[in-house]
C-alpha atoms as a printed R data frame, in Angstrom:
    type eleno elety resid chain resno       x       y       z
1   ATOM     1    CA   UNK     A     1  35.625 152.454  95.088
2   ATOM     2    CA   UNK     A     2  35.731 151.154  91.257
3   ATOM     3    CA   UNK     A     3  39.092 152.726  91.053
4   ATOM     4    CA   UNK     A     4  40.374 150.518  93.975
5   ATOM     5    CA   UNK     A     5  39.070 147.360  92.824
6   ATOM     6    CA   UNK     A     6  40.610 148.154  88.900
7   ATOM     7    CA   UNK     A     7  44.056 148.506  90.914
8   ATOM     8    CA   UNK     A     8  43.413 145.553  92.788
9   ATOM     9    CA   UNK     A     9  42.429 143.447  90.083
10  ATOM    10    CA   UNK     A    10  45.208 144.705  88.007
11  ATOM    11    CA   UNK     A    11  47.856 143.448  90.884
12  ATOM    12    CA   UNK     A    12  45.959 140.494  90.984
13  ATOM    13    CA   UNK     A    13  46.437 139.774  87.126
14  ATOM    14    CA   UNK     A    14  49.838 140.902  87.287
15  ATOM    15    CA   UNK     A    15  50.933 138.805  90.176
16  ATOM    16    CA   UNK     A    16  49.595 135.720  88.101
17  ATOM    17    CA   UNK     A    17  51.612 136.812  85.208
18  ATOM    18    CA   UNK     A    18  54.756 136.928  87.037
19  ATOM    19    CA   UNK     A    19  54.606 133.553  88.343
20  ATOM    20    CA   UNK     A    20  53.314 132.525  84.887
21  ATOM    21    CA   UNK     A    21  56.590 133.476  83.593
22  ATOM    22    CA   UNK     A    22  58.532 131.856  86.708
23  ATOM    23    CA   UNK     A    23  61.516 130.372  85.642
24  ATOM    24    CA   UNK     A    24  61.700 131.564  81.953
25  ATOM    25    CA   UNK     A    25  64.666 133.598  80.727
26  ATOM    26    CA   UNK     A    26  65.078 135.695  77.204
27  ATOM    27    CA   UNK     A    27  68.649 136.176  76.071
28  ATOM    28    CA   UNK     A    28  68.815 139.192  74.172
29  ATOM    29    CA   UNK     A    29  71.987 139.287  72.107
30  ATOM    30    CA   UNK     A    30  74.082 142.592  70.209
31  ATOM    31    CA   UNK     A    31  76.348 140.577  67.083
32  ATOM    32    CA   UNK     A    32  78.606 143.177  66.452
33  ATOM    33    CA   UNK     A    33  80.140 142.803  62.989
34  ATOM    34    CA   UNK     A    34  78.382 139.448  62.508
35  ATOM    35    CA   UNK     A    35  76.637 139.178  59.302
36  ATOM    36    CA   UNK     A    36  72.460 138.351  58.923
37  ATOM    37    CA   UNK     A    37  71.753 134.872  58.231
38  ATOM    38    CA   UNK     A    38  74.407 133.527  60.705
39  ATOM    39    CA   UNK     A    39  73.434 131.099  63.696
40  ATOM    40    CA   UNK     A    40  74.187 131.382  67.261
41  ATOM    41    CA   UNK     A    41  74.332 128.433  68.668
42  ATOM    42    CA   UNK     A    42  72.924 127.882  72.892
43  ATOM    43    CA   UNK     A    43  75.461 125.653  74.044
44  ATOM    44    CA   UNK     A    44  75.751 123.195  77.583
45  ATOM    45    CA   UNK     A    45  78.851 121.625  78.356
46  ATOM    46    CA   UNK     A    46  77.931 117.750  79.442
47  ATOM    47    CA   UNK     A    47  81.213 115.150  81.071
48  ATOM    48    CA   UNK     A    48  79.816 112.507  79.359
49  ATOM    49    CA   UNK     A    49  78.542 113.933  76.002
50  ATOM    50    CA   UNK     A    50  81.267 117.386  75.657
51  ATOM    51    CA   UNK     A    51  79.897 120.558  74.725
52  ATOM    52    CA   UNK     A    52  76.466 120.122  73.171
53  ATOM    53    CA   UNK     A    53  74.010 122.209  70.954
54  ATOM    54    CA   UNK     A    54  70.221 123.029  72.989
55  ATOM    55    CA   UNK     A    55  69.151 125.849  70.861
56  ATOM    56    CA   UNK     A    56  69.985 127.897  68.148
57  ATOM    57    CA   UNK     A    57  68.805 131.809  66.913
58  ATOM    58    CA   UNK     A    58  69.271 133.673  63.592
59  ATOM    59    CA   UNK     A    59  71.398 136.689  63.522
60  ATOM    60    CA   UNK     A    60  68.502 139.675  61.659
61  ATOM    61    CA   UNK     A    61  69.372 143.352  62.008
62  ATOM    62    CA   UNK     A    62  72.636 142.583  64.300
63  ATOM    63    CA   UNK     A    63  70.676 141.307  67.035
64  ATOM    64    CA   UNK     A    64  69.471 137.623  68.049
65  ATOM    65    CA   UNK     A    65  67.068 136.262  70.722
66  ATOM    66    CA   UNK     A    66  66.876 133.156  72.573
67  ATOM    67    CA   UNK     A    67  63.996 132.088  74.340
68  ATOM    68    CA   UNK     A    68  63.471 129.161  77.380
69  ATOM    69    CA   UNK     A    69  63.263 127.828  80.701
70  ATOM    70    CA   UNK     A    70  65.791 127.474  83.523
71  ATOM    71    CA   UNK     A    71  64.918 126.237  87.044
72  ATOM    72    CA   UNK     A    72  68.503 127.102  88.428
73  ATOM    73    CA   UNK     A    73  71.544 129.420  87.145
74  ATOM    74    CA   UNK     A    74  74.225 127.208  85.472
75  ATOM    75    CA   UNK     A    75  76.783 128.017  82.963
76  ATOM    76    CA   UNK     A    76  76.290 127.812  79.418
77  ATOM    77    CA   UNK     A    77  77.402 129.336  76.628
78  ATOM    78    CA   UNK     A    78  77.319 130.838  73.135
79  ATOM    79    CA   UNK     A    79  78.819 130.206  69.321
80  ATOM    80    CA   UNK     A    80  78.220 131.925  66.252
81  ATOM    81    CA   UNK     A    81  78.285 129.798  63.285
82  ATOM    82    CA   UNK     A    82  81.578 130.420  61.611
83  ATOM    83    CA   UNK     A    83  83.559 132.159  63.959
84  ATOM    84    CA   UNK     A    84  86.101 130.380  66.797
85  ATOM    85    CA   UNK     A    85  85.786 130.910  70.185
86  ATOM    86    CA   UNK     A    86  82.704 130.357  72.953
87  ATOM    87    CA   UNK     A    87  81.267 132.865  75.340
88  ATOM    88    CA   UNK     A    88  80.632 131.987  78.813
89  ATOM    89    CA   UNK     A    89  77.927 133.261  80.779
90  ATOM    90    CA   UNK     A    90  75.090 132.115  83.684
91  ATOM    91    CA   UNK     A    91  71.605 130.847  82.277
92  ATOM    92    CA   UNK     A    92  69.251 132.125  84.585
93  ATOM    93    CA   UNK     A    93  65.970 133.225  84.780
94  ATOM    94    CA   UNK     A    94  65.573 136.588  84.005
95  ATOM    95    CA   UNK     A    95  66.082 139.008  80.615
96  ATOM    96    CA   UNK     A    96  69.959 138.014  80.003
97  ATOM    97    CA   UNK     A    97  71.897 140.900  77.869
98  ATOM    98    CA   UNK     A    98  75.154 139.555  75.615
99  ATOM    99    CA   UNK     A    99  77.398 141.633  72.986
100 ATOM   100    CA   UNK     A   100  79.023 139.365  70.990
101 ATOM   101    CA   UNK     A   101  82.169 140.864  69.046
102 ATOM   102    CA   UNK     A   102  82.814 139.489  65.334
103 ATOM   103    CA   UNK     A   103  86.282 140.428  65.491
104 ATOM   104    CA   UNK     A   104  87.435 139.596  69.233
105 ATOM   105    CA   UNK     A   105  84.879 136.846  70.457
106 ATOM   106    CA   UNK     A   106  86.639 137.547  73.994
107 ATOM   107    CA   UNK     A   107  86.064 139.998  74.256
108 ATOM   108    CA   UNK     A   108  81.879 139.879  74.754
109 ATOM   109    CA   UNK     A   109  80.383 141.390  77.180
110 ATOM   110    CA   UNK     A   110  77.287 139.516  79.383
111 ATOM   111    CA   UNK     A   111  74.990 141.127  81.866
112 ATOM   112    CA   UNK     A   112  71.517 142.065  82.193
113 ATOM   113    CA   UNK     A   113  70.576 139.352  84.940
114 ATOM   114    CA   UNK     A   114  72.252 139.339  88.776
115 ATOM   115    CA   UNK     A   115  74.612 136.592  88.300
116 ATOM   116    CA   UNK     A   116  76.086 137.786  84.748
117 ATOM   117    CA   UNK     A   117  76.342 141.415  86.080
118 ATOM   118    CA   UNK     A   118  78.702 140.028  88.784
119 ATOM   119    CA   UNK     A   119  80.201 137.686  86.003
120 ATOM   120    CA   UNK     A   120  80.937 140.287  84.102
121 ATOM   121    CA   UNK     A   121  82.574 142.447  86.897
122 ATOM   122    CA   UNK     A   122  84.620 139.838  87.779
123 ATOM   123    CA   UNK     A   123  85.912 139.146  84.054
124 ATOM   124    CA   UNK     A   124  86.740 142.955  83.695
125 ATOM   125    CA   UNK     A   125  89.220 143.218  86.851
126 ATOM   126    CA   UNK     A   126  90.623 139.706  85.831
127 ATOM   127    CA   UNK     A   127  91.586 141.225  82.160
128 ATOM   128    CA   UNK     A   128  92.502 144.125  83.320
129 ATOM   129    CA   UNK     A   129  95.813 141.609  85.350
130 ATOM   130    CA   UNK     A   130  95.836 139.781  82.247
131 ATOM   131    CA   UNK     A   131  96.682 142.663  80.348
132 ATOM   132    CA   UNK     A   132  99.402 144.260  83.076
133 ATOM   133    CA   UNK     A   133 100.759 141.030  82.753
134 ATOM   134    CA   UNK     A   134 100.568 140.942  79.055
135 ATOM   135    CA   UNK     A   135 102.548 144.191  78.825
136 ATOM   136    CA   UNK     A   136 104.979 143.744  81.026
137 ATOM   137    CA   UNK     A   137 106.048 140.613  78.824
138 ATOM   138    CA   UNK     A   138 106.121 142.665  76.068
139 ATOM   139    CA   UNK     A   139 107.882 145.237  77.972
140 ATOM   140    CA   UNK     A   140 110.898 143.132  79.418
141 ATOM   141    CA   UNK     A   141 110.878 140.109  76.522
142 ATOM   142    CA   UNK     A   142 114.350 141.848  75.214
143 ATOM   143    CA   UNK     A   143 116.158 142.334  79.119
144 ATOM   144    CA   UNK     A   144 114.869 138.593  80.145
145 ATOM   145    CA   UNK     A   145 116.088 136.787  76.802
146 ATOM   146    CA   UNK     A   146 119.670 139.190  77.189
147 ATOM   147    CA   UNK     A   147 119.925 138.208  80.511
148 ATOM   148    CA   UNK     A   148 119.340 134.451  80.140
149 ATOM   149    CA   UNK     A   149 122.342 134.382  77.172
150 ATOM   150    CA   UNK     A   150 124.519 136.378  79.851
151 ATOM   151    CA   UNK     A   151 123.415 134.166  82.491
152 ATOM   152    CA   UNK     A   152 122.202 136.651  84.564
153 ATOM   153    CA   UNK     A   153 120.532 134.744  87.126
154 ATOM   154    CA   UNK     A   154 119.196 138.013  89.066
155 ATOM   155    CA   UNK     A   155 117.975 139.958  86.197
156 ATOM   156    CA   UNK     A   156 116.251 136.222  85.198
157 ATOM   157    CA   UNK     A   157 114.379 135.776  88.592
158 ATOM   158    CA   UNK     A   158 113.624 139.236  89.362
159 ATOM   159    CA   UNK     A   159 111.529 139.290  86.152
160 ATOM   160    CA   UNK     A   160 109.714 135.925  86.678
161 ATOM   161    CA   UNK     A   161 108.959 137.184  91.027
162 ATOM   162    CA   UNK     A   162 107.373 140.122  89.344
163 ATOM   163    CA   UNK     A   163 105.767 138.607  86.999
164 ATOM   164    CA   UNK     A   164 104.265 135.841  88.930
165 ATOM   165    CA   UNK     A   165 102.962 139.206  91.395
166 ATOM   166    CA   UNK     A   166 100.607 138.953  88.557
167 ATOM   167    CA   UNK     A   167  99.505 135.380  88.624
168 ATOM   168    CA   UNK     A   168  99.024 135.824  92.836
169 ATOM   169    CA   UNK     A   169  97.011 138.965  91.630
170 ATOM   170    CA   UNK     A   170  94.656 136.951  89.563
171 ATOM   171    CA   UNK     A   171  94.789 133.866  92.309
172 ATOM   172    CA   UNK     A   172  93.521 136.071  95.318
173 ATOM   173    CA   UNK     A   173  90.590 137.804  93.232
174 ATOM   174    CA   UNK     A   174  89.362 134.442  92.489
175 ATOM   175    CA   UNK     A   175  90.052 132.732  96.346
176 ATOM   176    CA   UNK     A   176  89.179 135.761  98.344
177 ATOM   177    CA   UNK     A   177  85.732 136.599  96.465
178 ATOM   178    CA   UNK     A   178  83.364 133.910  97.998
179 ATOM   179    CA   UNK     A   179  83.845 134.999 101.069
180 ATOM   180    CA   UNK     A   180  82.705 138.586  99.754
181 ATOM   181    CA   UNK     A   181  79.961 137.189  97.705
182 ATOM   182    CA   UNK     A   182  78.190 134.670  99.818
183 ATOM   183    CA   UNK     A   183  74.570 134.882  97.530
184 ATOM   184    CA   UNK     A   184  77.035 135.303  94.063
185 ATOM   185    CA   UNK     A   185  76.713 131.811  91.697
186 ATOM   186    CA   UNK     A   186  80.585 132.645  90.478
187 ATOM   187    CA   UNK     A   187  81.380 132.242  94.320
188 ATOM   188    CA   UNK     A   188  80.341 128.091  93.919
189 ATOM   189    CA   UNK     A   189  82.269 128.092  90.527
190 ATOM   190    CA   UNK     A   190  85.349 129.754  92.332
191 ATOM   191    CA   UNK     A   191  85.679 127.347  94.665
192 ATOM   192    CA   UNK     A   192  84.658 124.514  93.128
193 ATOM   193    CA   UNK     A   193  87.941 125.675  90.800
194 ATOM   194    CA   UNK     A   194  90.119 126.147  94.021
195 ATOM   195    CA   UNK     A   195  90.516 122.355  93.574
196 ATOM   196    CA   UNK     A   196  92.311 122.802  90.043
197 ATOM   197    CA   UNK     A   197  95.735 124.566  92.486
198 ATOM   198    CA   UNK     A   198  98.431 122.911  92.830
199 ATOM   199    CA   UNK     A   199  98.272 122.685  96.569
200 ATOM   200    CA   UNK     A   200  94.312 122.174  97.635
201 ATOM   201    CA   UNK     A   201  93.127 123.961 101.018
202 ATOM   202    CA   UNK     A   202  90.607 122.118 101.588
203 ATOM   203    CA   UNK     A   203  90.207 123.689 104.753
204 ATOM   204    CA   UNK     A   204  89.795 126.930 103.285
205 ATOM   205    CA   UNK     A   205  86.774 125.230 100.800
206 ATOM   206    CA   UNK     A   206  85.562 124.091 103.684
207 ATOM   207    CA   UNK     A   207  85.025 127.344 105.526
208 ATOM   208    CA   UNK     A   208  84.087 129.355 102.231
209 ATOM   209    CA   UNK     A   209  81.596 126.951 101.340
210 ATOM   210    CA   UNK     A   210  79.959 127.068 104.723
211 ATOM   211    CA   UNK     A   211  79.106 130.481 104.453
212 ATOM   212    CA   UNK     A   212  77.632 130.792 101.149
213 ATOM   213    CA   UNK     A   213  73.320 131.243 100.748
214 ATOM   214    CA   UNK     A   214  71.048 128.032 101.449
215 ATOM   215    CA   UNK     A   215  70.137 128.548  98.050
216 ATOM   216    CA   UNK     A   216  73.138 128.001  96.485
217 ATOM   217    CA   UNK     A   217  73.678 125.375  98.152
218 ATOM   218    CA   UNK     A   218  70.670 124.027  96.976
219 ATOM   219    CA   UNK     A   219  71.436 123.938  93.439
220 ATOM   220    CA   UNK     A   220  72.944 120.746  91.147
221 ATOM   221    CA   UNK     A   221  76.024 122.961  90.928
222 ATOM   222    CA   UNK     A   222  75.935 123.386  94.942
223 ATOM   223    CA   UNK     A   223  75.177 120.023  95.828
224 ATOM   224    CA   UNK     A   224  77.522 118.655  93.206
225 ATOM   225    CA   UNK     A   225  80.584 120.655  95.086
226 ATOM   226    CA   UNK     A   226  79.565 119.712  98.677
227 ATOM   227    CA   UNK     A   227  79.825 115.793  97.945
228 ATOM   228    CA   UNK     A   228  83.272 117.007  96.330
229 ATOM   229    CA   UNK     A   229  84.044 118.692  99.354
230 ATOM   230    CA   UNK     A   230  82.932 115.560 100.941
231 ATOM   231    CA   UNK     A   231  84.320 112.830  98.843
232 ATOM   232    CA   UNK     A   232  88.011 114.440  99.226
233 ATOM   233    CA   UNK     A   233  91.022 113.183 100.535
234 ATOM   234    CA   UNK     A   234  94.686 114.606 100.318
235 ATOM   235    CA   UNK     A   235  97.069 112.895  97.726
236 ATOM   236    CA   UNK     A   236 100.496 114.843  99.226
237 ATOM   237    CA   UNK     A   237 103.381 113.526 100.284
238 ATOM   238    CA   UNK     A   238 103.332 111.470 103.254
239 ATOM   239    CA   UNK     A   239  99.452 110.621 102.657
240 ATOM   240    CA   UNK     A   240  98.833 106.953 101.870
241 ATOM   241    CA   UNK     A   241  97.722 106.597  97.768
242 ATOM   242    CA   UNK     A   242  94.636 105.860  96.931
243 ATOM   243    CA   UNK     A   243  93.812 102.311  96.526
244 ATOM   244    CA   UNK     A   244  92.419 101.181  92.986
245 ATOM   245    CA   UNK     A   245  91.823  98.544  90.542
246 ATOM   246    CA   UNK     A   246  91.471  98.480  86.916
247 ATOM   247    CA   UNK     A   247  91.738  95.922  83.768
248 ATOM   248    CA   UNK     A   248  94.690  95.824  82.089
249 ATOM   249    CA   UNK     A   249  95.384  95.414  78.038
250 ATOM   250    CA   UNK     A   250  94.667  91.878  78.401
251 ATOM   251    CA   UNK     A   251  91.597  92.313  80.412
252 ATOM   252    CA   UNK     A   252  92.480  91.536  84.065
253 ATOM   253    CA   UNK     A   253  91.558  93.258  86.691
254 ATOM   254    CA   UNK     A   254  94.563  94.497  88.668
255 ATOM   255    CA   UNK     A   255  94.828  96.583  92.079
256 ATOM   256    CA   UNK     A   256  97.633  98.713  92.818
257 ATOM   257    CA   UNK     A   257  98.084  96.989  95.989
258 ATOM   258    CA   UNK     A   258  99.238  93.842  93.968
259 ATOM   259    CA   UNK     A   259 101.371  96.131  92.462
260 ATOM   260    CA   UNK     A   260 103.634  97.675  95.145
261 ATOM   261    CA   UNK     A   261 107.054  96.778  94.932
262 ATOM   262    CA   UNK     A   262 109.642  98.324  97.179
263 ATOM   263    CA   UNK     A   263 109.524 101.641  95.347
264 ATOM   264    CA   UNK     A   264 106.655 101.761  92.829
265 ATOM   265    CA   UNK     A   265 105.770 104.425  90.222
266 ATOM   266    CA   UNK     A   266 101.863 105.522  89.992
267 ATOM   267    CA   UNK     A   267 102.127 107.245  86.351
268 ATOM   268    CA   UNK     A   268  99.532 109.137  84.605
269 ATOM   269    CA   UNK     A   269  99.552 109.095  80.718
270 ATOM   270    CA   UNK     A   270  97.730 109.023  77.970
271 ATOM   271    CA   UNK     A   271  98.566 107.354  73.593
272 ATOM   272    CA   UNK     A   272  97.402 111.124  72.982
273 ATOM   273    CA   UNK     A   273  99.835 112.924  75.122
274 ATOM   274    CA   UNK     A   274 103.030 114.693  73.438
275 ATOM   275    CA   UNK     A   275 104.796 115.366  76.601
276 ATOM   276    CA   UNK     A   276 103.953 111.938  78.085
277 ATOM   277    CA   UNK     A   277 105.491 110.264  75.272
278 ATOM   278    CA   UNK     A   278 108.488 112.224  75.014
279 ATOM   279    CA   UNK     A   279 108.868 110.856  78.864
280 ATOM   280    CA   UNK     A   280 108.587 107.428  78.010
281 ATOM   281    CA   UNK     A   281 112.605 106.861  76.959
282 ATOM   282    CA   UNK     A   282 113.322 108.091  80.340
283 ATOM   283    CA   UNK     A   283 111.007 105.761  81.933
284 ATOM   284    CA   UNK     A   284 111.981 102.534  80.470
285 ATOM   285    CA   UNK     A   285 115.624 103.246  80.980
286 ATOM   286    CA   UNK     A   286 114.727 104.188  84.208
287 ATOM   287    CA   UNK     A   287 112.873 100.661  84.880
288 ATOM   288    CA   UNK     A   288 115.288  98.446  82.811
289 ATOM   289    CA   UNK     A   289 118.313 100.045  85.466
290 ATOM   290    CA   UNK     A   290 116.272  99.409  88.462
291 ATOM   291    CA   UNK     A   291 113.404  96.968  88.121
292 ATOM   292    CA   UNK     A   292 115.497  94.406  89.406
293 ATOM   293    CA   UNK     A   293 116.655  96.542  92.551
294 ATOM   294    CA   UNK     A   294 112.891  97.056  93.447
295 ATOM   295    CA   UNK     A   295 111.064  99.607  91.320
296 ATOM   296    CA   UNK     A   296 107.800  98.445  90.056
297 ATOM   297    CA   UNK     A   297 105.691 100.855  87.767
298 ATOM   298    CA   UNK     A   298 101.570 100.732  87.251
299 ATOM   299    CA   UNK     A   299 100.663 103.255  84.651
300 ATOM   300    CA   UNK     A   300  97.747 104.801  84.396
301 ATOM   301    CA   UNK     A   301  96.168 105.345  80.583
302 ATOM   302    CA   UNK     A   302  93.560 108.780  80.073
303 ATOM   303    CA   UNK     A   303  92.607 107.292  76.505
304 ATOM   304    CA   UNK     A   304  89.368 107.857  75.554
305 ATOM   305    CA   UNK     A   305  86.756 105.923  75.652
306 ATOM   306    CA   UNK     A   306  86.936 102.955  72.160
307 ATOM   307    CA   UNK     A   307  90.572 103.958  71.770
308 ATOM   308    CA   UNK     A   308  91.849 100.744  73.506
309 ATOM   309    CA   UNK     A   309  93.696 100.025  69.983
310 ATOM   310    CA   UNK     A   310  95.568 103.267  70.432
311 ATOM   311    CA   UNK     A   311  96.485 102.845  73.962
312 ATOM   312    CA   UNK     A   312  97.951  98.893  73.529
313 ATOM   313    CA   UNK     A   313  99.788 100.104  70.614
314 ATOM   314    CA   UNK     A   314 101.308 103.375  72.069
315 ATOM   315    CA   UNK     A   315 102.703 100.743  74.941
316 ATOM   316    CA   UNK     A   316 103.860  98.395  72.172
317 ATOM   317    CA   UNK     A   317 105.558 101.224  70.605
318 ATOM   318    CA   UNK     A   318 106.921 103.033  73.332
319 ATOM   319    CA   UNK     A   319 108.500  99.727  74.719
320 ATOM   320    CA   UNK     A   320 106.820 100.282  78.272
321 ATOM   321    CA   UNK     A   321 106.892  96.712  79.589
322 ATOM   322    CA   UNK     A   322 105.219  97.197  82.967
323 ATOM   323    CA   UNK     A   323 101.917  96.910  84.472
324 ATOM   324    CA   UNK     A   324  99.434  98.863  82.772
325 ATOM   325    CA   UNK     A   325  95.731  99.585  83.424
326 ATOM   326    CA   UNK     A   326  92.954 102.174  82.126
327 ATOM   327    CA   UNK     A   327  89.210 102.432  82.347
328 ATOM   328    CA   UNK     A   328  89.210 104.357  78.548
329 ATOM   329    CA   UNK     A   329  87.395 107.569  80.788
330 ATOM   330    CA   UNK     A   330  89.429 110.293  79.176
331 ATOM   331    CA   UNK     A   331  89.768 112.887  82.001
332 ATOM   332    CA   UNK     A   332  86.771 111.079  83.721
333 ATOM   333    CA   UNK     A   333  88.888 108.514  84.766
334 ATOM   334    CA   UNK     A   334  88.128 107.641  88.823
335 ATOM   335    CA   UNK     A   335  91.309 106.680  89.950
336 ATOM   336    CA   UNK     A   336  92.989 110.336  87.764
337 ATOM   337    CA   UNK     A   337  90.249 111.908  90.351
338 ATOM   338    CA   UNK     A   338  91.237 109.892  93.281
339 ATOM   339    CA   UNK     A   339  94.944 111.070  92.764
340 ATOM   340    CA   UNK     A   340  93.242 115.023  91.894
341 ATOM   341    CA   UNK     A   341  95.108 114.626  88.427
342 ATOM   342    CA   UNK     A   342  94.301 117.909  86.615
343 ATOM   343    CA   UNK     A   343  97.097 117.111  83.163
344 ATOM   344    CA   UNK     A   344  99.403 114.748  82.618
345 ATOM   345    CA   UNK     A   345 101.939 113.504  82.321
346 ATOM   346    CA   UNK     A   346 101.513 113.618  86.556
347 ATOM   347    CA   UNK     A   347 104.013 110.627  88.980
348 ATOM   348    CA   UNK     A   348 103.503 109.798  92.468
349 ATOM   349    CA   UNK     A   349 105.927 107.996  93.998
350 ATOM   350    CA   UNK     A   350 105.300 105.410  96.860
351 ATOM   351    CA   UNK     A   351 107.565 103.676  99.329
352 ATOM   352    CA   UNK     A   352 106.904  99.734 100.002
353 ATOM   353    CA   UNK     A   353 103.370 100.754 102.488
354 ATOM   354    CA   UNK     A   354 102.073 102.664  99.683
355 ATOM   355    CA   UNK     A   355 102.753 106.110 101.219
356 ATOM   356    CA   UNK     A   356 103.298 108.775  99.069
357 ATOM   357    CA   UNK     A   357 107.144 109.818  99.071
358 ATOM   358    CA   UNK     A   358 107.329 112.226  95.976
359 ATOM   359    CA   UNK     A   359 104.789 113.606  93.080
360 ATOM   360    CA   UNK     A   360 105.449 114.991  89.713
361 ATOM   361    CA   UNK     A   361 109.520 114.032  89.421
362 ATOM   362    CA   UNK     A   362 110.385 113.341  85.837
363 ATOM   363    CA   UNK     A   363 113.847 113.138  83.930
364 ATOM   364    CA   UNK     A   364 116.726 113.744  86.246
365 ATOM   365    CA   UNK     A   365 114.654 114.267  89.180
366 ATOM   366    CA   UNK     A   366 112.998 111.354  89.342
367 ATOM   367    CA   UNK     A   367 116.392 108.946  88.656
368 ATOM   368    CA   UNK     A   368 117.832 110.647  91.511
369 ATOM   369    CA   UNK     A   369 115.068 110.080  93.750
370 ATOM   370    CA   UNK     A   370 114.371 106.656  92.798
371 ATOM   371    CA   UNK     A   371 118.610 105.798  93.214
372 ATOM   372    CA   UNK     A   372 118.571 107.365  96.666
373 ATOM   373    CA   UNK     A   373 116.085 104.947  97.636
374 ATOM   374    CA   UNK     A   374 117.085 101.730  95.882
375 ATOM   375    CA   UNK     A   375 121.193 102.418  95.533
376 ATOM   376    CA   UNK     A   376 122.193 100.406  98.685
């Protein structure tokens, strides 16, 4: 009878432990190559704030330890004082297991908990594409640059179709594992990044998302991707654009309704952007030749936040002498999220209603387009 109520008490205590402990995690962490003394950095990426530092642990002995609390998984990730690059991996409750690599920081490995097990899976068949890829590059750099001075147009386009079999590779691991992995935490992150493609199913979020755990669901991360799920409407052509107001350089508010003309331009830019700039000549040529025909522009600056002096002088500069507006949001801009802009420079093009008749033409393109509409 004693013996019974030892093993009872000792399940008892033991029970109590374990919830003591609910919620706590302990990163244990291999530095491979990286020298005593050095820091590793805990690291959570914030859209207001950037990538910010939460904790930090001393290299001793190659090996490192981090120690806290964490009520739901969400992504963080690691830095070792002096050396570039960041590992990614799930904070989680649980004993977490990373191998950090002095000389090929990519290379890291993460597991020990559920989620970074499956994180780590997933990162091993994606660089194992990555590296087909890479060597057929490598492979076939000579025949594609030989066949482009020849012109040879067949050579040229069977080499990009099979490489691009690579790219659809990586793109159907990523959209076809939620449905595979309805308790996995990389199944919200998957989707939640099926909004970054060019062409957005929404329908297909829709119907992956639906099928995922209550639990996941239940999370920031979860909740956070069903009011984005929620909140979205499709900026494609024949859609109407999204409506939106913002102050200009002279501190006005102005709507793009007020803006329409019988063609307008909705253009996405930013002082900071190389390509955008180089665009700009083509734009105010394009504007100074058909302004008067009907072509109205609004343009739409990503500058970051207290860089208004940078933004009114690139437009001084630049010679861009149409309607202008920005909210200084860097990529956090609203009306860039309305309009699902991902990188700029990124166009829409609307007819006098405000429906959408074209997106991303630049150059040549564009010109053509806007002189089929306006050259009556």
């Amino acid at each position: 009878m004693k013996r019974i109520l030892f093993l009872l008490a000792l399940s008892v205590t033991l029970f109590s432990f374990r919830a003591w402990l609910k919620n706590e995690f302990t990163i244990t962490g291999t530095a491979t190559g990286i020298a005593d003394g050095k820091k590793v950095y805990l690291q959570l990426q914030q859209p207001e704030k950037g990538t910010i530092k939460i904790d930090s642990a001393k290299v001793m002995g190659g090996k490192f330890t981090l120690k806290g609390t964490a009520t739901e998984p969400s992504i963080h990730f690691v830095e070792v004082e002096g050396i570039q690059g960041k590992v990614a991996f799930v904070l989680e409750e649980g004993a977490i297991e990373l191998t950090l690599y002095k000389d090929s920081i990519g290379k890291s490995r993460v597991g020990g908990t559920k989620s970074n097990v499956e994180l780590q899976k997933f990162n091993s068949t994606a660089m194992k594409i990555q590296r087909k890829a890479m060597e057929f590059q490598q492979a076939n750099n000579s025949v594609f640059q030989e066949a482009q001075s020849k012109n040879d147009t067949a050579t040229v386009n069977g080499l990009i179709r099979k490489f691009n079999g690579f790219q659809q590779e990586m793109i159907t691991l990523s959209t076809t594992y939620p449905a595979k992995n309805p308790t996995s935490f990389l199944s919200l992150l998957l989707i939640d990044n099926m909004f970054n493609n060019p062409t957005v199913d929404i329908t297909k979020i829709k119907g992956d998302f639906a099928v995922l755990d209550a639990k996941l669901k239940n999370t920031k991360q979860g909740q956070a991707l069903q009011k984005r799920i929620n909140d979205y409407h499709s900026v494609n052509v024949g859609d109407l654009a999204p409506a939106f107001s913002a102050l200009s350089p002279d501190g006005k508010q102005v709507s793009l309704k007020e803006s329409l003309g019988k063609v307008t331009l909705v253009d996405f830019w930013a002082s900071w952007c190389g390509p955008c700039r180089r665009e700009n000549p083509n734009v105010v040529k394009l504007y100074a030749d058909y302004h008067a025909k009907g072509l109205n522009i609004i343009s739409i600056s990503l500058d970051r936040p207290g860089q208004d002096a940078a933004w009114k002088g690139a437009i001084e500069k630049d010679g861009l002498t149409w309607t202008h507006v920005s909210n200084l949001m860097f990529w956090d801009d609203p009306i860039a999220k309305d309009y699902h802009v991902q990188s700029i420079p990124a166009t829409f093009l609307l007819d006098e209603k405000g429906t959408i008749i074209a997106v991303n033409l630049r150059g040549e393109e564009l010109r053509a387009k806007v002189a089929s509409l306006l050259d009556k």
